[in-house]
C-alpha positions as MATLAB code, in Angstrom:
seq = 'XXXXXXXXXXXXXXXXXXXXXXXXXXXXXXXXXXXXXXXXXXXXXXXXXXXXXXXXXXXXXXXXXXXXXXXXXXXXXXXXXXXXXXXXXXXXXXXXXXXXXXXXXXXXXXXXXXXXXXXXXXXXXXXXXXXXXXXXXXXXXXXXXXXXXXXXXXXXXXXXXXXXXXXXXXXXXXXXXXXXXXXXXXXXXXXXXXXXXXXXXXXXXXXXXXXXXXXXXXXXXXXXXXXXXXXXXXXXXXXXXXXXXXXXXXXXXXXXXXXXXXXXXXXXXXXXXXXXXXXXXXXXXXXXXXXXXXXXXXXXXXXXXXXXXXXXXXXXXXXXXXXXXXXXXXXXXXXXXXXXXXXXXXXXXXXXXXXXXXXXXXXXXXXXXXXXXXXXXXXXXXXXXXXXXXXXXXXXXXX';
ca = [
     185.454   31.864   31.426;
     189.273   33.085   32.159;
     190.131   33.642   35.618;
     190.607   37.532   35.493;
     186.834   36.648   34.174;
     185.864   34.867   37.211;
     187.805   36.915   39.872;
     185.649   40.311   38.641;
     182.383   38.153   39.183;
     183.167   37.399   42.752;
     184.179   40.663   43.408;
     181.034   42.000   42.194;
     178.728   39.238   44.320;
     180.812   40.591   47.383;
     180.608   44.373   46.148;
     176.655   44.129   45.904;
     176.118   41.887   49.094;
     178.295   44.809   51.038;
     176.339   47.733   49.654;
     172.668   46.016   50.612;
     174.329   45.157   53.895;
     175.123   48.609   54.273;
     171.924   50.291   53.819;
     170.881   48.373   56.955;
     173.760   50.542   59.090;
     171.947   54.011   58.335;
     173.090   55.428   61.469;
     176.449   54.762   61.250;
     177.036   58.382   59.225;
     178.772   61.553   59.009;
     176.997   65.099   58.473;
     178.600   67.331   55.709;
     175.677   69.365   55.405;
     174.204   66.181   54.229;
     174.441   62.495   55.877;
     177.326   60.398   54.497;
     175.974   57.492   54.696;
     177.926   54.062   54.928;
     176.605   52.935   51.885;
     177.958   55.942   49.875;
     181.374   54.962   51.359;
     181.063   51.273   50.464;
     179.677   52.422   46.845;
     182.342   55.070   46.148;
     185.002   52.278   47.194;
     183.888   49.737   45.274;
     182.748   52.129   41.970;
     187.022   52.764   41.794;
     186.865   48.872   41.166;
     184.434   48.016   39.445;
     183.844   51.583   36.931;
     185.583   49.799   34.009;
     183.776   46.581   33.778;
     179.437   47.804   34.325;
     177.377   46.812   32.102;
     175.001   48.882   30.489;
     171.767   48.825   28.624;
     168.480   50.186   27.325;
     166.292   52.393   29.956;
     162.884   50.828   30.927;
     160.175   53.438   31.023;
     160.150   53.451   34.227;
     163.589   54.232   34.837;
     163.205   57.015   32.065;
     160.366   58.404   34.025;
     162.786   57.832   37.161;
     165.582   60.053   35.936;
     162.864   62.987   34.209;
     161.441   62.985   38.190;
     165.458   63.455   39.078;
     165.931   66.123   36.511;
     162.516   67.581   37.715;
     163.982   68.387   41.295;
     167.622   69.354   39.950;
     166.429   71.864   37.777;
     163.428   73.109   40.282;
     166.794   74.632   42.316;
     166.842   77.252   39.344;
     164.107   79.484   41.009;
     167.495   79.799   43.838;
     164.847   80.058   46.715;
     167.066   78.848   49.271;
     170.525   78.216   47.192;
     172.236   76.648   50.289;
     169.128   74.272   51.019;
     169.037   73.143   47.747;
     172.359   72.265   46.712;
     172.775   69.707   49.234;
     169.939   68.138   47.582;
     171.175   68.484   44.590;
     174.376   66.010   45.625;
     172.150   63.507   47.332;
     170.294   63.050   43.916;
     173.511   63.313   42.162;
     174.776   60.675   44.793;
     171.308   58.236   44.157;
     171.547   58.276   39.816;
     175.407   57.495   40.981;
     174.184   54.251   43.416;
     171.419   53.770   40.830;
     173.408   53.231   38.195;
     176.732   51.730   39.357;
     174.229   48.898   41.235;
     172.355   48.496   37.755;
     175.366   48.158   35.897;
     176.959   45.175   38.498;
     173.525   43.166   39.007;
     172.891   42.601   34.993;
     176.076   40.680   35.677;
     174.809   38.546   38.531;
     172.422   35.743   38.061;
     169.077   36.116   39.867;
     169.662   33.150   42.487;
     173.451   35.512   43.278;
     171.107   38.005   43.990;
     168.845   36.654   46.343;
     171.177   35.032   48.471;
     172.520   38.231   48.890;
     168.921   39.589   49.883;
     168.583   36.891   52.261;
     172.018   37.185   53.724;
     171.628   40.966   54.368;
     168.554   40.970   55.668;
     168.843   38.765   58.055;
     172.329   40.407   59.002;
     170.361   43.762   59.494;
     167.577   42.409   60.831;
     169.555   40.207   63.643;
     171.419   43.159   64.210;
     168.679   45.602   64.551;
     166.834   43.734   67.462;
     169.647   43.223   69.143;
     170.807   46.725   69.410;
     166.997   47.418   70.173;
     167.319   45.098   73.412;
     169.990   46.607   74.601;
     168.630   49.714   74.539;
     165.407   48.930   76.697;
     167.973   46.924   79.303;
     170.292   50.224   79.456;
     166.904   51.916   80.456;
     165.820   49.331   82.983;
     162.587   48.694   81.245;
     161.445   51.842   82.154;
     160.254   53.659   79.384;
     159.383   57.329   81.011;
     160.061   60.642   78.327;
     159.517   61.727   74.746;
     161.843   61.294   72.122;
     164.448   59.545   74.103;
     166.998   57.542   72.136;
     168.510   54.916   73.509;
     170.908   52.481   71.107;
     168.161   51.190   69.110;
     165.193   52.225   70.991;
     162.979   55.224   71.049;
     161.632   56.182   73.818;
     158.104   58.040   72.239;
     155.270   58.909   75.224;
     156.665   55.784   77.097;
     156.442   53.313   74.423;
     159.712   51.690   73.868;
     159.769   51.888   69.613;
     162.499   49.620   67.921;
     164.379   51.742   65.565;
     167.376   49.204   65.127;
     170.118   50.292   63.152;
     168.717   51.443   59.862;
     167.348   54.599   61.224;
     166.471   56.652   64.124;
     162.621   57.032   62.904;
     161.108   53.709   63.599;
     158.623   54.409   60.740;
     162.179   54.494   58.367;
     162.887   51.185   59.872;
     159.897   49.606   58.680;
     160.636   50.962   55.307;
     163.823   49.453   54.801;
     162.648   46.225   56.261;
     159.782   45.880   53.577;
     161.557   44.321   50.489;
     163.561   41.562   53.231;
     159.900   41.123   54.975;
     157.908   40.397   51.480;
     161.221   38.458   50.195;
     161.180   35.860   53.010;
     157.526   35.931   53.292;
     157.179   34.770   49.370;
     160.264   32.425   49.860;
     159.447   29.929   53.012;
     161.222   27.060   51.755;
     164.503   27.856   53.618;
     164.647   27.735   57.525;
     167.016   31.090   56.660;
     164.221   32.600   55.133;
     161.471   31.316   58.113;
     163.537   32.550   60.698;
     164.203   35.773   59.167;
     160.712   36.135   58.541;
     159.849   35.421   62.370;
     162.128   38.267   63.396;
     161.041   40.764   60.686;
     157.639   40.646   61.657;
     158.738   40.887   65.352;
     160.641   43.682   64.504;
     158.329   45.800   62.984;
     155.428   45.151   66.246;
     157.778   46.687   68.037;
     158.204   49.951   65.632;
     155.027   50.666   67.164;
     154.543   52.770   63.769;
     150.702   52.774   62.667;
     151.530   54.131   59.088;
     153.934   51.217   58.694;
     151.882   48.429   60.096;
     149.013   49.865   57.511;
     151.745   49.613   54.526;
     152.827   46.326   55.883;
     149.146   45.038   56.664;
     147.635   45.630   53.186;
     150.835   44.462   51.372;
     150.354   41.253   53.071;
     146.070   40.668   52.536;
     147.267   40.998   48.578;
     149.961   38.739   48.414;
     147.209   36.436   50.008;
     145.571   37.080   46.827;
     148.122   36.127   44.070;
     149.699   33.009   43.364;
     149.119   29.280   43.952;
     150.365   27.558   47.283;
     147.078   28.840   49.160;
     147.409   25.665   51.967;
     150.718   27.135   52.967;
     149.222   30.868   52.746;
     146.654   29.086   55.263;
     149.399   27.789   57.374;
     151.400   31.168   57.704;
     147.985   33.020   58.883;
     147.290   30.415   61.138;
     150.331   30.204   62.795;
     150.602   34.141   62.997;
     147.298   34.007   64.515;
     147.997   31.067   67.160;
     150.946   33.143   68.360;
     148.898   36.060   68.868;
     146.503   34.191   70.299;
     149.953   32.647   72.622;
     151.186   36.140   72.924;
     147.703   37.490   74.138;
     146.991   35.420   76.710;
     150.607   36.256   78.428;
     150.619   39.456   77.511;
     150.955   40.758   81.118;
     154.189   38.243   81.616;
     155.478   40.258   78.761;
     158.862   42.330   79.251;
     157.236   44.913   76.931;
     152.726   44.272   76.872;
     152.625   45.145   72.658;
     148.917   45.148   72.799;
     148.962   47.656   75.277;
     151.155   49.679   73.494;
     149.004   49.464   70.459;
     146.027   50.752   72.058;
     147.739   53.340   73.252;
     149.426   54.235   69.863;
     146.122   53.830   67.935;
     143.779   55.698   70.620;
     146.343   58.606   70.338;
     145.446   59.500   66.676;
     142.521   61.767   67.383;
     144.907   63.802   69.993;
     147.812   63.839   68.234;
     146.766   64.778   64.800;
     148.879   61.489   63.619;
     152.042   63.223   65.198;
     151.327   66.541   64.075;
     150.689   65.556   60.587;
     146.997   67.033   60.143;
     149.216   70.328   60.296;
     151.760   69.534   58.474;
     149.394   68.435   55.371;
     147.434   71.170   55.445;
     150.507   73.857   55.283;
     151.904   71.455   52.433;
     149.094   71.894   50.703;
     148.273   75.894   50.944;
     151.690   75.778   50.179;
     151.176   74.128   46.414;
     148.067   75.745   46.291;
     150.393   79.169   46.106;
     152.945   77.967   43.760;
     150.702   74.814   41.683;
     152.993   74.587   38.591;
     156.856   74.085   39.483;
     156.504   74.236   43.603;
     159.248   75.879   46.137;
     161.960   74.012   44.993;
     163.453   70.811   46.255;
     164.853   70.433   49.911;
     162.486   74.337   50.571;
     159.773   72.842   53.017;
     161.852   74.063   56.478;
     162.853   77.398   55.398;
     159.828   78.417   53.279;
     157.570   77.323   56.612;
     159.476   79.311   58.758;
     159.374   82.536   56.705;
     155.754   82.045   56.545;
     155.572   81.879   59.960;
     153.944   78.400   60.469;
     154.712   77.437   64.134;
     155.488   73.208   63.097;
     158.840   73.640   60.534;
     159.109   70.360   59.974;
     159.214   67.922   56.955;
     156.013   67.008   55.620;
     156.051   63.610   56.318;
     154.223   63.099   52.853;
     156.490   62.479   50.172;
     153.059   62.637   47.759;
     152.081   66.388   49.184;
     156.169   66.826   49.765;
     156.143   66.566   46.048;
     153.589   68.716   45.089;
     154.494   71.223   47.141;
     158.337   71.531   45.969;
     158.330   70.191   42.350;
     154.264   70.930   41.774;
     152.222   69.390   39.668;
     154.819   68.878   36.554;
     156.907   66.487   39.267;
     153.974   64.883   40.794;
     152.717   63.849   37.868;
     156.232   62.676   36.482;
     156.683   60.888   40.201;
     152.751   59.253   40.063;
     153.657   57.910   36.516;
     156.756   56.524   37.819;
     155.100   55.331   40.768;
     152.065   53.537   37.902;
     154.636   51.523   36.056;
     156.735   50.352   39.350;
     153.448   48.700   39.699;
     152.547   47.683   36.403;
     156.363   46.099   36.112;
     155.070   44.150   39.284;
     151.990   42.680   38.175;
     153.474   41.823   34.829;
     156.119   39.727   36.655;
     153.828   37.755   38.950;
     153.097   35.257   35.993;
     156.574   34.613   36.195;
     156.011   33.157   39.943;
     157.800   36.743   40.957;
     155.561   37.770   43.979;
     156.740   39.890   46.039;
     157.516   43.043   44.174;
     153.641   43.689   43.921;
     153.225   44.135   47.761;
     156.683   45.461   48.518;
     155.731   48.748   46.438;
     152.282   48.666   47.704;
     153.416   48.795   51.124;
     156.029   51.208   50.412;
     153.536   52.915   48.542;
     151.286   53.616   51.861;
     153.600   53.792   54.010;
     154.869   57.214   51.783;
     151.429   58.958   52.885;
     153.255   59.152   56.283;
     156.619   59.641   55.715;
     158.918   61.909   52.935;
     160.904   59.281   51.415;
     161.107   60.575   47.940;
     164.718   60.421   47.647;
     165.421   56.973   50.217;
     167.990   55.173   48.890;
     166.328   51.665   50.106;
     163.554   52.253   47.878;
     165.782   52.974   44.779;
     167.307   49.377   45.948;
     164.049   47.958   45.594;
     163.847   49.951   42.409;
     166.838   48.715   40.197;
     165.964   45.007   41.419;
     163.001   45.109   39.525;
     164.999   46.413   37.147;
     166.898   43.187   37.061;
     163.541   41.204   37.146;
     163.073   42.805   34.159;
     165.436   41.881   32.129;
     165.491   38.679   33.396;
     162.464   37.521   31.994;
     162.530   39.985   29.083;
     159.796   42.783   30.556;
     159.620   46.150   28.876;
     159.023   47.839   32.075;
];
């Protein structure tokens, strides 16, 4: 290897380790009619370096199925519902084939132990990050958590229940989703006191989302990595310690600075009130609304402006990306998106004989936690989506 050779190597280690680290820093962004996120700054900086030297090779079928779902929403902009609306959606899924790609083209050049040193260094960078900006939050309040949608740093103040949202996002149900890959990595990779400790204060940090749909997502993702692979005596170590410390936690729960089982109960007692934050609404308008238009949808990026000229009194995002999808792109994208969705999945399981566990429950989890949030176009999920990609390859799977 020459040393003009080895020099564009390191550069792309440090490129890719500074675009995951980035995706962490969500809220650090500027609003051009869309968020510029500092990941797109990072990317579009190190794209002018790196543009001549990608790498490039034959789709999977999932990525095919990946880019016909892309396509799918461009061209669903052609019924020019809401023009304005829609073009800034356009860009952001302009802006994701862009990261998709330009990340795809840089990993095939890394080897896979690069790459998940980088995982493990940005996640816990995030992570670390993320809880501390969360405690000083709750200390700027004075531990009293009083209000509704109060933030504060990185806590949410949501009907008095102090929510970690961190860095990554102001939605503490986003934080949990870009949290899931680092929690399943470190949880499948316990042989590092790195990886232990990060996995201590990932699981910390997501009891203290407070977010039911994530802690579902998170909950059955774990019970089915139980389930696959050897090394069952240290799967029965990691349950039992997570259970003695909730035993620990329990018992001195009341000498607690936050008490999370009482915010629990409180969060799980609320769903019958609430309608699950207004979502019982929000569903059921979603899906009248693909009811109306079943074959192509509304367009992408029409949910707020068709709701309010059909007078619904909650305009809000669907917080659905399944019905989201259906009602936008109708049944031609869902069923592109499901298919998509079936061989992320298939990819996953076919890896696990290859001792690769944790894709399986990172896209299960992510997978749930979608039925309460609209996440269709989340660049931390398209992360998770060209590392598989590199899986792939890696051990030769037609994915």
């Amino acid at each position: 290897m020459t040393l003009q050779d080895n020099r564009q190597w390191k550069w792309s280690e440090i490129f890719v380790l500074l675009v995951m680290l980035s995706l962490y820093f969500g809220i650090f962004n500027i609003y051009v009619g869309f968020s510029v996120k500092l990941y797109m700054i990072v990317l579009g900086i190190g794209a002018i370096f790196s543009i001549k030297t990608l790498a490039f090779d034959k789709l999977l079928f999932f990525e095919t199925l990946m880019i016909a779902f892309f396509m799918i929403s461009i061209f669903s902009a052609l019924q020019f519902r809401y023009p304005a609306e829609q073009l800034r959606f356009i860009v952001v899924v302009l802006i994701l084939l862009s990261y998709y790609f330009i990340m795809r083209g840089t990993l095939v050049r890394l080897s896979i132990k690069k790459i998940e040193t980088m995982i493990e260094i940005s996640g816990l960078i995030g992570i670390s990050i993320s809880l501390v900006y969360y405690v000083l939050g709750i200390m700027q309040v004075n531990m009293v958590f009083k209000g509704n949608g109060i933030q504060v740093l990185g806590a949410l103040i949501d009907r008095q229940a102090p929510r970690l949202t961190g860095v990554a996002s102001t939605d503490p149900n986003i934080f949990v989703l870009f949290v899931t890959l680092y929690f399943f990595y470190t949880f499948t990779h316990l042989n590092k006191f790195r990886n232990i400790f990060g996995f201590i204060l990932t699981l910390s940090a997501i009891v203290l989302t407070f977010s039911r749909g994530g802690y579902v997502g998170i909950v059955l993702g774990a019970v089915l990595l139980l389930f696959i692979g050897k090394n069952y005596g240290k799967k029965i170590k990691i349950v039992m310690g997570v259970c003695i410390i909730v035993i620990i936690a329990y018992y001195f729960q009341n000498q607690l600075p936050i008490n999370p089982f009482e915010q629990l109960e409180n969060r799980f007692s609320s769903i019958g009130s609430d309608g699950g934050s207004g979502r019982n609404v929000l569903w059921a308008n979603a899906w009248h609304t693909f009811t109306q238009h079943p074959l192509l949808g509304i367009g992408i990026n029409s949910t707020l402006s068709y709701s309010l000229d059909q007078g619904e009194l909650l305009a809000r995002y669907i917080h659905n990306t399944y019905l989201e999808i259906l009602s936008e792109l109708g049944i031609v994208g869902f069923i592109t998106y499901f298919s998509f969705c079936i061989m992320l999945l298939y990819t996953s399981l076919k890896l696990i004989k290859h001792k690769v566990y944790f894709f399986l429950p990172v896209f299960v989890a992510l997978f749930v936690q979608m039925f309460f949030l609209s996440v269709e176009y989340n660049e931390m999920f398209y992360l998770c989506v060209v590392l598989l990609y590199r899986y792939a390859k890696e051990y030769k799977i037609n994915g």
